[in-house]
C-alpha positions as a Python dict, from the first residue, in 0.01 Angstrom:
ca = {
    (1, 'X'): (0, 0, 0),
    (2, 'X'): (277, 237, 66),
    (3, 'X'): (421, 210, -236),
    (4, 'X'): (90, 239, -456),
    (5, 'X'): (80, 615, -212),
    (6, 'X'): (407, 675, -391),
    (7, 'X'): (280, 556, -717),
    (8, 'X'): (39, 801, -670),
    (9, 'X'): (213, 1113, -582),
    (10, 'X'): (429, 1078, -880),
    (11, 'X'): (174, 1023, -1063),
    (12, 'X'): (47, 1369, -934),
    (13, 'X'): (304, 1544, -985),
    (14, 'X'): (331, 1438, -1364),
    (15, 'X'): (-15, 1635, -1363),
    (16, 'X'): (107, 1922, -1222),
    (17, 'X'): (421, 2005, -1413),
    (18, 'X'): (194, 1947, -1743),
    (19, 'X'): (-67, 2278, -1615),
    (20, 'X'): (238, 2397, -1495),
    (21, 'X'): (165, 2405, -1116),
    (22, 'X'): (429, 2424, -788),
    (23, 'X'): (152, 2282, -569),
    (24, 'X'): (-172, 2109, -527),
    (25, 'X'): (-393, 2151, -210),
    (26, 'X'): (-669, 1833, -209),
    (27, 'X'): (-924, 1872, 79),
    (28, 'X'): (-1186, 1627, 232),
    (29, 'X'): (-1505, 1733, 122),
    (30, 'X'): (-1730, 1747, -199),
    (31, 'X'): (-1921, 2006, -424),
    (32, 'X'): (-2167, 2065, -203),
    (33, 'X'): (-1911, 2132, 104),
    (34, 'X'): (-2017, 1890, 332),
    (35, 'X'): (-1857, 1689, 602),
    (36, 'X'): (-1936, 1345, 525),
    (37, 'X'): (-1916, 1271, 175),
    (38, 'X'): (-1980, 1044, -128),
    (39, 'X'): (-1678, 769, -206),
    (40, 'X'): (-1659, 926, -559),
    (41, 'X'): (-1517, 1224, -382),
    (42, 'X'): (-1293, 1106, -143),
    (43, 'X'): (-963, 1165, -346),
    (44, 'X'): (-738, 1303, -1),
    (45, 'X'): (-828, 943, 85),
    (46, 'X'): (-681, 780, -208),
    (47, 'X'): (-355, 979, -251),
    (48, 'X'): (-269, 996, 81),
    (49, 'X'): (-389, 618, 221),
    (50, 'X'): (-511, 866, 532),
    (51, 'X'): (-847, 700, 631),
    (52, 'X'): (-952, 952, 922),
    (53, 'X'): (-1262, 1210, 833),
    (54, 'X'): (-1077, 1558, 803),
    (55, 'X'): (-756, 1643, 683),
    (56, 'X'): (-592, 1825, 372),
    (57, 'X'): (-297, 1710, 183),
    (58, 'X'): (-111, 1938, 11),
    (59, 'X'): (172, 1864, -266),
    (60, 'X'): (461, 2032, -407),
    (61, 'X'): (707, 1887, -638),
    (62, 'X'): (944, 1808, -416),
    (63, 'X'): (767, 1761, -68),
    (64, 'X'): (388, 1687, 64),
    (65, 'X'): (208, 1747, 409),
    (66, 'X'): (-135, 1620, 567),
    (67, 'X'): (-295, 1901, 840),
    (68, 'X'): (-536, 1728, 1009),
    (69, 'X'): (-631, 1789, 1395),
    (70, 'X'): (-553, 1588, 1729),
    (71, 'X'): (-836, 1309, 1736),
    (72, 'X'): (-626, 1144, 1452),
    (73, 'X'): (-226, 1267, 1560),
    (74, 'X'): (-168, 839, 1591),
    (75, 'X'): (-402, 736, 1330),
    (76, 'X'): (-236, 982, 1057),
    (77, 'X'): (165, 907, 1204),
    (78, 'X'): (101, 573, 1123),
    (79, 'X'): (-44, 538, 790),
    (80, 'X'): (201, 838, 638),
    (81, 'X'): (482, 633, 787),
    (82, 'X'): (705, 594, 487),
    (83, 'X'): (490, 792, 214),
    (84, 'X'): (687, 1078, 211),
    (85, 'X'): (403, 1304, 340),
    (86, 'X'): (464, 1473, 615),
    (87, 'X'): (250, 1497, 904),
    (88, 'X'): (137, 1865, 1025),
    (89, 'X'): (-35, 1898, 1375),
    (90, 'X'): (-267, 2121, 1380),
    (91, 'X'): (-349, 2343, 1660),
    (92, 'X'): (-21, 2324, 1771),
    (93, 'X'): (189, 2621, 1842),
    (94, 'X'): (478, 2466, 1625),
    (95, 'X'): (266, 2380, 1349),
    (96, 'X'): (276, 2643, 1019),
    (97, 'X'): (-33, 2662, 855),
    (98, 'X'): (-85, 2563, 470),
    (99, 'X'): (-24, 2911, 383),
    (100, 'X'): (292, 2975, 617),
    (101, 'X'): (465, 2609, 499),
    (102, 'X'): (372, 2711, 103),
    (103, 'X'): (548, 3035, 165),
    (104, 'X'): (884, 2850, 300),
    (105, 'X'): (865, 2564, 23),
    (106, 'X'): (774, 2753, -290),
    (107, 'X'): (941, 3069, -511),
    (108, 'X'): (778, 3436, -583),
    (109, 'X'): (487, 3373, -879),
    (110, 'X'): (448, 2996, -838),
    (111, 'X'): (136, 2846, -940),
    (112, 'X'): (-75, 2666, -628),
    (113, 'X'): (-327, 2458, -793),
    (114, 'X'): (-669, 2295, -622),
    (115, 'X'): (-1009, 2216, -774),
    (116, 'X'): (-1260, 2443, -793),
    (117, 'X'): (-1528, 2185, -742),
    (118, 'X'): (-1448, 2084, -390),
    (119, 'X'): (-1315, 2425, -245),
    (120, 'X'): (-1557, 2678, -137),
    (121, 'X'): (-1588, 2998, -260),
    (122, 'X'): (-1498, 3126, 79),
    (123, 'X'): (-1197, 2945, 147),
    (124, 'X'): (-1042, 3018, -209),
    (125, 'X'): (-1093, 3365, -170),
    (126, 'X'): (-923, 3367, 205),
    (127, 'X'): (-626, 3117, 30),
    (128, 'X'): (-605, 3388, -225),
    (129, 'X'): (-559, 3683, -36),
    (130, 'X'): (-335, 3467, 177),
    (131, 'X'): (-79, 3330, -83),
    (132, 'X'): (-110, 3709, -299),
    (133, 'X'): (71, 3827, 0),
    (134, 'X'): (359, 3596, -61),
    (135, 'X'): (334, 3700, -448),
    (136, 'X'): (199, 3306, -536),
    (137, 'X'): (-95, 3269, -713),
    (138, 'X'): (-432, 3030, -685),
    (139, 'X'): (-515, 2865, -990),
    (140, 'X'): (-874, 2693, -1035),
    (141, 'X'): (-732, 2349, -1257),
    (142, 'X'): (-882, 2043, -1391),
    (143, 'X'): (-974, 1792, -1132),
    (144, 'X'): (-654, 1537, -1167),
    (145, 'X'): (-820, 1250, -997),
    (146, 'X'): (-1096, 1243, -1285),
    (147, 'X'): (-742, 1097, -1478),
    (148, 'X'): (-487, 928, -1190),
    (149, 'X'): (-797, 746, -1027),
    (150, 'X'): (-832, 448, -1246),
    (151, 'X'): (-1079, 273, -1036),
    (152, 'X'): (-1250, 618, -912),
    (153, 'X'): (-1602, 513, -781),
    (154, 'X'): (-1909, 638, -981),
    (155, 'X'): (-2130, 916, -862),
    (156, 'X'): (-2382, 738, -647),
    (157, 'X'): (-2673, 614, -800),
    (158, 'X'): (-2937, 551, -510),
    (159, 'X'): (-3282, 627, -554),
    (160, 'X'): (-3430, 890, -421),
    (161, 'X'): (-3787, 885, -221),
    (162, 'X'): (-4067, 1117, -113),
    (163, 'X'): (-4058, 1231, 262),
    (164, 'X'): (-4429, 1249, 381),
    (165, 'X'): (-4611, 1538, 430),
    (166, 'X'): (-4750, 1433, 807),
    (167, 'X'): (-4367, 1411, 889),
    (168, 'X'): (-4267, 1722, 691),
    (169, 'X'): (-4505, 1960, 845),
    (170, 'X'): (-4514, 2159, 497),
    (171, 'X'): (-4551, 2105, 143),
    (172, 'X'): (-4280, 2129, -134),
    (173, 'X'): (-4458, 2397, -279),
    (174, 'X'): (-4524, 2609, 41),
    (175, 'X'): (-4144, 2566, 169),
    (176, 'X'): (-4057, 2719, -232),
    (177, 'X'): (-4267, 2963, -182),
    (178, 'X'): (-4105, 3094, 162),
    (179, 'X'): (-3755, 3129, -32),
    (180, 'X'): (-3900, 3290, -300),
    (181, 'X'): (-4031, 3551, -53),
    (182, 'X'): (-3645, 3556, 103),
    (183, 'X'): (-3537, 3630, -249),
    (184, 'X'): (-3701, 3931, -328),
    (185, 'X'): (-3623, 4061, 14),
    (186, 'X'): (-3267, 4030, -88),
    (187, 'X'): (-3355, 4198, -409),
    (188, 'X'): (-3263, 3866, -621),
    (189, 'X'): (-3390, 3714, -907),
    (190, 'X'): (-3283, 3358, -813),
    (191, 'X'): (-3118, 3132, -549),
    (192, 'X'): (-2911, 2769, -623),
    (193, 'X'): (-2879, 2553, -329),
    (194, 'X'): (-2598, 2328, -286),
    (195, 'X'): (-2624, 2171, 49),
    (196, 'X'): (-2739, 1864, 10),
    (197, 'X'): (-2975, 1889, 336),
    (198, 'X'): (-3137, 2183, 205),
    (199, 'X'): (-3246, 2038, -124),
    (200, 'X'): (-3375, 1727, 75),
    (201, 'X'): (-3573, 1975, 336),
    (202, 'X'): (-3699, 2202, 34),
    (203, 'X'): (-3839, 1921, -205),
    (204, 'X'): (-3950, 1701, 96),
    (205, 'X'): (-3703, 1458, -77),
    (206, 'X'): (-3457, 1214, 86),
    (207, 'X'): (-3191, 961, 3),
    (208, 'X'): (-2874, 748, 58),
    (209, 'X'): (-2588, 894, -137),
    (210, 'X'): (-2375, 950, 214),
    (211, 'X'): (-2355, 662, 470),
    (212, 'X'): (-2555, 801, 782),
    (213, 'X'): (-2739, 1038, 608),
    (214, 'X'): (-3058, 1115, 438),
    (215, 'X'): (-2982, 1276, 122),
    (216, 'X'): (-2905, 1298, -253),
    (217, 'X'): (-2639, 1417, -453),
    (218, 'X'): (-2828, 1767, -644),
    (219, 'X'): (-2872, 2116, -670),
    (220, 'X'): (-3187, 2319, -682),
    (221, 'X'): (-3254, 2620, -828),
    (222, 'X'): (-3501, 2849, -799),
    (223, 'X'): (-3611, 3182, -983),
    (224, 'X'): (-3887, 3374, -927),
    (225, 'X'): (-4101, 3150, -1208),
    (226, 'X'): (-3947, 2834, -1199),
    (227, 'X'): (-3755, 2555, -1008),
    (228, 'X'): (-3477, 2311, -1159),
    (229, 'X'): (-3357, 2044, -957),
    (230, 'X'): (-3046, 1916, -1123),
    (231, 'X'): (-2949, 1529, -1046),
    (232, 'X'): (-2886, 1180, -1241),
    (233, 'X'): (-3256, 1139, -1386),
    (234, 'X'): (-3211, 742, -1345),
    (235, 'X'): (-3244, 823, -906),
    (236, 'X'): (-3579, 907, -977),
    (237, 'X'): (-3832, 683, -1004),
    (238, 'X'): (-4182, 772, -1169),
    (239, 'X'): (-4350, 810, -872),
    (240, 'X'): (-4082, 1064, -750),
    (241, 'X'): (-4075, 1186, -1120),
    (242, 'X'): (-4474, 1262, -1081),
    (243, 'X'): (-4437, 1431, -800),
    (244, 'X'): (-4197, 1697, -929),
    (245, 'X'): (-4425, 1771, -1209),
    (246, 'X'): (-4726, 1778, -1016),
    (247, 'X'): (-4485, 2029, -767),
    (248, 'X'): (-4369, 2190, -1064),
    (249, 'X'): (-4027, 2120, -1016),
    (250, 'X'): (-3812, 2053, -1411),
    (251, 'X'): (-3521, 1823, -1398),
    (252, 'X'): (-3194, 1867, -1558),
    (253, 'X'): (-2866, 1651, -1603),
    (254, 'X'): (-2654, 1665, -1247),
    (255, 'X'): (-2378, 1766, -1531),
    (256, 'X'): (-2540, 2064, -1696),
    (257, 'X'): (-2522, 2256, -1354),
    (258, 'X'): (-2184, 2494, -1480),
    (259, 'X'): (-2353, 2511, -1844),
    (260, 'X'): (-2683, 2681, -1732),
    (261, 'X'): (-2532, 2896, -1455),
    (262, 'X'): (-2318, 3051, -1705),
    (263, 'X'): (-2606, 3129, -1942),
    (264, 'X'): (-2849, 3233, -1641),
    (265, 'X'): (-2919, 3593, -1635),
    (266, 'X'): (-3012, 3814, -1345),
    (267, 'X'): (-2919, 3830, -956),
    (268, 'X'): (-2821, 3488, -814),
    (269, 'X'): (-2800, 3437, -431),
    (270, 'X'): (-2515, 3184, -326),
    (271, 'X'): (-2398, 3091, 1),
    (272, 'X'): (-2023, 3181, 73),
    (273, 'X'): (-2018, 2743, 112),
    (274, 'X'): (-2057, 2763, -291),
    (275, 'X'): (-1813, 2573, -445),
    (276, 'X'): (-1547, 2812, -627),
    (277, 'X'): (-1619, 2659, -963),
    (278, 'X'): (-2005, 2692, -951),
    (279, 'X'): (-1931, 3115, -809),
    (280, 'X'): (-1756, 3116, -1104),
    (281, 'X'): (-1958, 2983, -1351),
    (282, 'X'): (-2244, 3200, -1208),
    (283, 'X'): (-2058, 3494, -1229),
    (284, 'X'): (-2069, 3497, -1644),
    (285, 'X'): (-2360, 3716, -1704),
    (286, 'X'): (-2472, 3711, -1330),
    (287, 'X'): (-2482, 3957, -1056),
    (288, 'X'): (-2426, 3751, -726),
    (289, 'X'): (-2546, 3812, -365),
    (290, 'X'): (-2334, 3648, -110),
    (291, 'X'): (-2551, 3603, 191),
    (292, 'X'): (-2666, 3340, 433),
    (293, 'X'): (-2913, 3033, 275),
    (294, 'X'): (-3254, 3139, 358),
    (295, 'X'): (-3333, 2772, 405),
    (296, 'X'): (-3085, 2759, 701),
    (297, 'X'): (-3335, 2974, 912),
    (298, 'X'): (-3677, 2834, 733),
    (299, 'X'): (-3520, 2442, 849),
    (300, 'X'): (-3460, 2552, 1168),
    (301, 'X'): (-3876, 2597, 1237),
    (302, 'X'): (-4024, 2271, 1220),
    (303, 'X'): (-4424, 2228, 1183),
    (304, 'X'): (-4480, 2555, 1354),
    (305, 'X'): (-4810, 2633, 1238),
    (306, 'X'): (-4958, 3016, 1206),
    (307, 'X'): (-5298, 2954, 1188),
    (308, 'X'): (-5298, 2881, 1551),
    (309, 'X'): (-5254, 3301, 1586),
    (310, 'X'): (-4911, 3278, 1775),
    (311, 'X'): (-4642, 3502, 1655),
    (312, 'X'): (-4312, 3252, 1636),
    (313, 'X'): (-4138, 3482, 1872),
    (314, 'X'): (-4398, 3323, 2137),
    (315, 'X'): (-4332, 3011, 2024),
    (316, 'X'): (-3961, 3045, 2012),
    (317, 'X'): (-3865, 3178, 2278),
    (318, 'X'): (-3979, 3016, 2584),
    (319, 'X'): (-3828, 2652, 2308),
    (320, 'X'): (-3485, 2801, 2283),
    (321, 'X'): (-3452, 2923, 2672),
    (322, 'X'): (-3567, 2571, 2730),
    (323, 'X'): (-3281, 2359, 2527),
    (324, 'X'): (-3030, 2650, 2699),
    (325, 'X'): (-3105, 2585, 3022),
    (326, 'X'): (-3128, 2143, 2941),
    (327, 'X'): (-2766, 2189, 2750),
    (328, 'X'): (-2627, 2348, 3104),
    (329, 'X'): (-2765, 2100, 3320),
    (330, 'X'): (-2703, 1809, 3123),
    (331, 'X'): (-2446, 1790, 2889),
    (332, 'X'): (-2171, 1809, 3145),
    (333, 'X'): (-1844, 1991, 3245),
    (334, 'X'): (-1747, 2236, 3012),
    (335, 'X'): (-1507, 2101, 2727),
    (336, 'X'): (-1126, 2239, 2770),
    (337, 'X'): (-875, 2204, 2469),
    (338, 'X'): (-581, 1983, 2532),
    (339, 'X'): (-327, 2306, 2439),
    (340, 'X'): (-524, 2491, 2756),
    (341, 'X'): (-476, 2206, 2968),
    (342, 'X'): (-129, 2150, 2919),
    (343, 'X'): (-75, 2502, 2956),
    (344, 'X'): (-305, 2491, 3292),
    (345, 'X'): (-68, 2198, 3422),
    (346, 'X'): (257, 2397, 3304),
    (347, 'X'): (112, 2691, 3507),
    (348, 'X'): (-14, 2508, 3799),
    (349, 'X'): (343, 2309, 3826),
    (350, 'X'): (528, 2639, 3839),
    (351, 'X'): (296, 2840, 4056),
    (352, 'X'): (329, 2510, 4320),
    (353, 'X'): (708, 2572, 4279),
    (354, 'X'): (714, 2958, 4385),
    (355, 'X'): (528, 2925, 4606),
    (356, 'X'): (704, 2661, 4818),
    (357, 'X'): (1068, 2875, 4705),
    (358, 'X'): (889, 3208, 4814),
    (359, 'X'): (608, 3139, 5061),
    (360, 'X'): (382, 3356, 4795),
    (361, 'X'): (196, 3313, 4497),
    (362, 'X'): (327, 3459, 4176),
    (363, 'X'): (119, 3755, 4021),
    (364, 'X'): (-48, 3648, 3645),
    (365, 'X'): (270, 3915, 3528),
    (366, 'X'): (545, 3676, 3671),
    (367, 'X'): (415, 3355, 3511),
    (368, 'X'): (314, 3489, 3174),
    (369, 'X'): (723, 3611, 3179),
    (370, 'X'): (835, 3305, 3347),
    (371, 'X'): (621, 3059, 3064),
    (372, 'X'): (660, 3279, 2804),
    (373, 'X'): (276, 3290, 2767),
    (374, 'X'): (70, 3508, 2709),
    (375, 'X'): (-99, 3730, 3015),
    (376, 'X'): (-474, 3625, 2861),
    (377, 'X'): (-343, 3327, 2784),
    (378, 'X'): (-259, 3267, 3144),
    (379, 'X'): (-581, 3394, 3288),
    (380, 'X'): (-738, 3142, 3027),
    (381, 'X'): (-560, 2864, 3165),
    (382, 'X'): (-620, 2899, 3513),
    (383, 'X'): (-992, 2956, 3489),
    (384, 'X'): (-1032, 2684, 3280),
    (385, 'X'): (-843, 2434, 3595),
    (386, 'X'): (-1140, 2586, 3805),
    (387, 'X'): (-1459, 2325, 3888),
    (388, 'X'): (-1722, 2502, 3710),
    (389, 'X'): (-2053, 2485, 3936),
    (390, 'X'): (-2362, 2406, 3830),
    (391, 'X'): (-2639, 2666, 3845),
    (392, 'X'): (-2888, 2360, 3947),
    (393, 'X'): (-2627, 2216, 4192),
    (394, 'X'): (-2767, 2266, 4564),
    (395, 'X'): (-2680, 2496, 4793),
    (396, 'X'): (-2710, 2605, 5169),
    (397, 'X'): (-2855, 2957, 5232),
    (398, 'X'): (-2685, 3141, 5463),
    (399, 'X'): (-3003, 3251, 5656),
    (400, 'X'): (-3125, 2893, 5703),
    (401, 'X'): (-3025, 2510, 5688),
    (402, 'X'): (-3278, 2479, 5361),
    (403, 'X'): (-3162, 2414, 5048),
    (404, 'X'): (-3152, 2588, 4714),
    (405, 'X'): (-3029, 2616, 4371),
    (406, 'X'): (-2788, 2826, 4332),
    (407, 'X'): (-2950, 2934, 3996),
    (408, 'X'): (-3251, 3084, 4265),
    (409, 'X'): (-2997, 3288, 4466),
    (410, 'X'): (-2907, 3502, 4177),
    (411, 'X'): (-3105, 3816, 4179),
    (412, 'X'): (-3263, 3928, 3836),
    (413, 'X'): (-3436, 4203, 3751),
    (414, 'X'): (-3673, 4075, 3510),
    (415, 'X'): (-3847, 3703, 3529),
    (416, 'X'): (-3843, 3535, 3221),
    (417, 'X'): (-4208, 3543, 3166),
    (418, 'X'): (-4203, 3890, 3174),
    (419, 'X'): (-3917, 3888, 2867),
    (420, 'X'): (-4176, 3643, 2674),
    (421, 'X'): (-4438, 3952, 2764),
    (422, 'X'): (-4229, 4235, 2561),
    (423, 'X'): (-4116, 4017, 2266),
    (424, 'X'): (-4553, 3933, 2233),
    (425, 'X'): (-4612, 4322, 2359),
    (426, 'X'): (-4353, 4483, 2078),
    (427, 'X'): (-4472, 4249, 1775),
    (428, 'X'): (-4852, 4324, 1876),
    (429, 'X'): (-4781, 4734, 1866),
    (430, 'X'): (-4560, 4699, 1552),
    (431, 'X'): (-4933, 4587, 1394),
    (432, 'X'): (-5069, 4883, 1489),
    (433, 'X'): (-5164, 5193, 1243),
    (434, 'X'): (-4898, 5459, 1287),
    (435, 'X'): (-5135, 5701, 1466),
    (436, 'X'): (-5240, 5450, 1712),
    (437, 'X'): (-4906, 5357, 1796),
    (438, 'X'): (-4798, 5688, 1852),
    (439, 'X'): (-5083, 5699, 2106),
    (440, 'X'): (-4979, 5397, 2261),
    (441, 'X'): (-4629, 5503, 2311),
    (442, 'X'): (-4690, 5788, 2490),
    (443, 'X'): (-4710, 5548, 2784),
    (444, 'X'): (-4390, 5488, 2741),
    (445, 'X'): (-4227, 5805, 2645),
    (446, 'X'): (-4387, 5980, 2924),
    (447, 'X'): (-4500, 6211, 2705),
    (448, 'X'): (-4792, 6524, 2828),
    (449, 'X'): (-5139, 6494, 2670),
    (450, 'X'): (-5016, 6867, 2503),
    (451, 'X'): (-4721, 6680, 2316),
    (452, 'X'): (-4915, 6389, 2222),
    (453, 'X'): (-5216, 6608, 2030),
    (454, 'X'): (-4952, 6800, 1891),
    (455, 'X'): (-4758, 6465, 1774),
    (456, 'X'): (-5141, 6424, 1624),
    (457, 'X'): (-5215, 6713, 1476),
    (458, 'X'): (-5509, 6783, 1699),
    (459, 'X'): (-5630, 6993, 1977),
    (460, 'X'): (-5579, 6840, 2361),
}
């Protein structure tokens, strides 16, 4: 196997000296940025023989590195052993980043080459501005695998299914129309979605293209008129392909994505999780929006239902103070990196020390210059060595032998129903015609009966 890995990094480097590139950065995800992905995309896999879940390789002619984080330091040592990749820490103080080691290994107006298709628009605009400043330059190139990888896996082929309405909580059509609304408001004549658990939520739609989870390899779009859902047409079946029609939903090739963003004219909204290659396909004869999916906020409200004549804020509210409140008095401790806790060790080791040469313990001053760590770095530390207490552990009142949480011995100056009260208060006067409000707000202005009539326009 180690020798196939070598096999394979030659065989990547032939690539890159014929498009003329110094580097090649291969990451772990897919075109549709997500964290678990498809076989057919897991290319850092094959080139590297590292099996663990995140991780970049990067390759230069001469040298090659893996950056992936602490859960899989062993792991990683191990199956680079004898590659020739290196293995890069991350987190570590020690550790240059991608962008710091490129600088050191390559020359002034060297090519760095990576696939436009699985990088993000976001991160190849950062790695831009970041290599610029060392005068290298980010090329978008061919993907190389679609050639080295011989036995490359096909796009998956699953077939796709309808998610029931009663477990939906809203139709296809209803959920379509909500981003179209969202559109407008951002003054755009069309969205695409990419992430693969948005298309699923928006068509009501599932699958089994990733192991674990429920959807399908696609994109959606959808303009103020029409929706496209682009995917291999032989995952639907007819029952799924009836329902798109009777939805009014067209289907298009999976591969005709890059083709009909570059002839679509008008204002696109993409997420900044766009894939670089699709941004720049879009950007042809588009204007593009960069903003937040609206289906990231419309997925987050499951079944809640208006005609019951609650605003959502009522409904939200009192839901998300609830899973707060659970989350701190179940799920634990709070979690300390292992750089904090090494530090808090280092600290705790020396302060012990001083204080047994001096009879005093140092100031945060003295150990930040003793350590050679930072002053907030130090404060960090030793707060984090602290027990944290509970604000539902029990406690003894001072007054009296009874016991109480100590959440109920902090003093507040508004109960939380009475919170609920102004969020429901505010969105009931925002309803209000503008000269009734301004009546009503005199309440809370303070103002005289004179200045309200004359707000009015009338006598007192």
């Amino acid at each position: 196997m180690k020798s196939e890995i070598i096999n394979r990094i030659a065989s990547l480097r032939n690539f890159m000296r014929k498009h003329k590139l110094s580097a090649f950065i291969i990451p772990s995800t897919d075109p549709h940025s997500g964290e678990y992905i498809p076989k057919h995309w897991e290319a850092r896999k094959w080139i590297s023989g590292f099996t663990g879940s995140a991780g970049t390789v990067v390759v230069t002619l001469d040298k090659a590195g893996l950056w992936t984080d602490s859960r899989y330091f062993l792991q990683a040592a191990e199956q680079l052993e004898n590659t020739g990749i290196t293995l890069f820490k991350e987190r570590l103080p020690e550790t240059p980043s991608i962008v710091e080691w490129l600088g050191c290994v390559l020359n002034a107006e060297d090519n760095v080459g990576i696939d436009g298709w699985v990088n993000s628009y976001q991160e190849t605009s950062n790695l831009q501005k970041e290599l610029e400043k060392k005068q290298i330059h980010l090329t978008l190139a061919p993907d190389p695998f679609n050639e080295l990888w011989t036995d490359r896996p096909a796009l998956p082929n699953n077939k796709v299914f309808i998610h029931e309405l009663k477990y939906a909580g809203l139709s296809c059509k209803d959920k379509i129309t909500q981003i179209r609304e969202a559109i407008r408001r951002n003054s755009c004549t069309g969205i695409l979605i990419s992430a693969l658990d948005e298309v699923a939520w928006t068509l009501n739609l599932r699958g089994s293209d990733v192991h674990c989870n429920p959807v399908f390899v696609s994109y959606l779009l959808i303009t103020e008129y029409s929706s496209t859902l682009y995917i291999i047409e032989n995952k639907l079946s007819d029952e799924v392909k009836d329902y798109l029609t009777e939805n009014e939903i067209k289907v298009r090739p999976y591969s005709t994505i890059e083709k009909d963003l570059k002839d679509f004219t008008g204002k696109l909204l993409l997420s900044a999780s766009i894939n670089a290659a699709i941004h720049a396909a879009a950007c042809t004869h588009s204007l593009i929006e960069i903003a937040p999916s609206p289906v990231l906020f419309l997925k987050a409200i499951k079944n809640f239902d208006e005609k019951f004549g609650v605003v959502f804020s009522t409904y939200a509210v009192p839901m998300i103070l609830g899973e707060v409140k659970r989350f701190l008095r179940d799920d634990g401790s709070i979690k300390v990196s292992r750089i904090i806790k090494s530090q808090a060790a280092k600290i705790n080791r020396f302060v012990e020390d001083y204080s047994g040469r001096n009879g005093e313990t140092p100031s945060v001053e003295e150990i930040s210059a003793a350590l050679s760590i930072e002053r907030e770095d130090v404060i960090l530390a030793l707060d984090s060595s602290k027990i944290p207490l509970s604000l539902y552990d029990s406690s003894v009142d001072n007054g009296d032998d009874k016991k109480t949480e100590l959440i109920d011995r902090i003093p507040s100056d508004e109960r939380e129903d009475d919170m609920i009260d102004k969020i429901l208060l505010k969105s009931m006067i925002e309803r209000l015609p503008p000269r009734e409000k301004k009546i009503i707000m005199r309440y809370y202005r303070d103002n005289t009966q004179s200045e309200i009539a004359e707000a009015l326009g009338v006598s007192q």
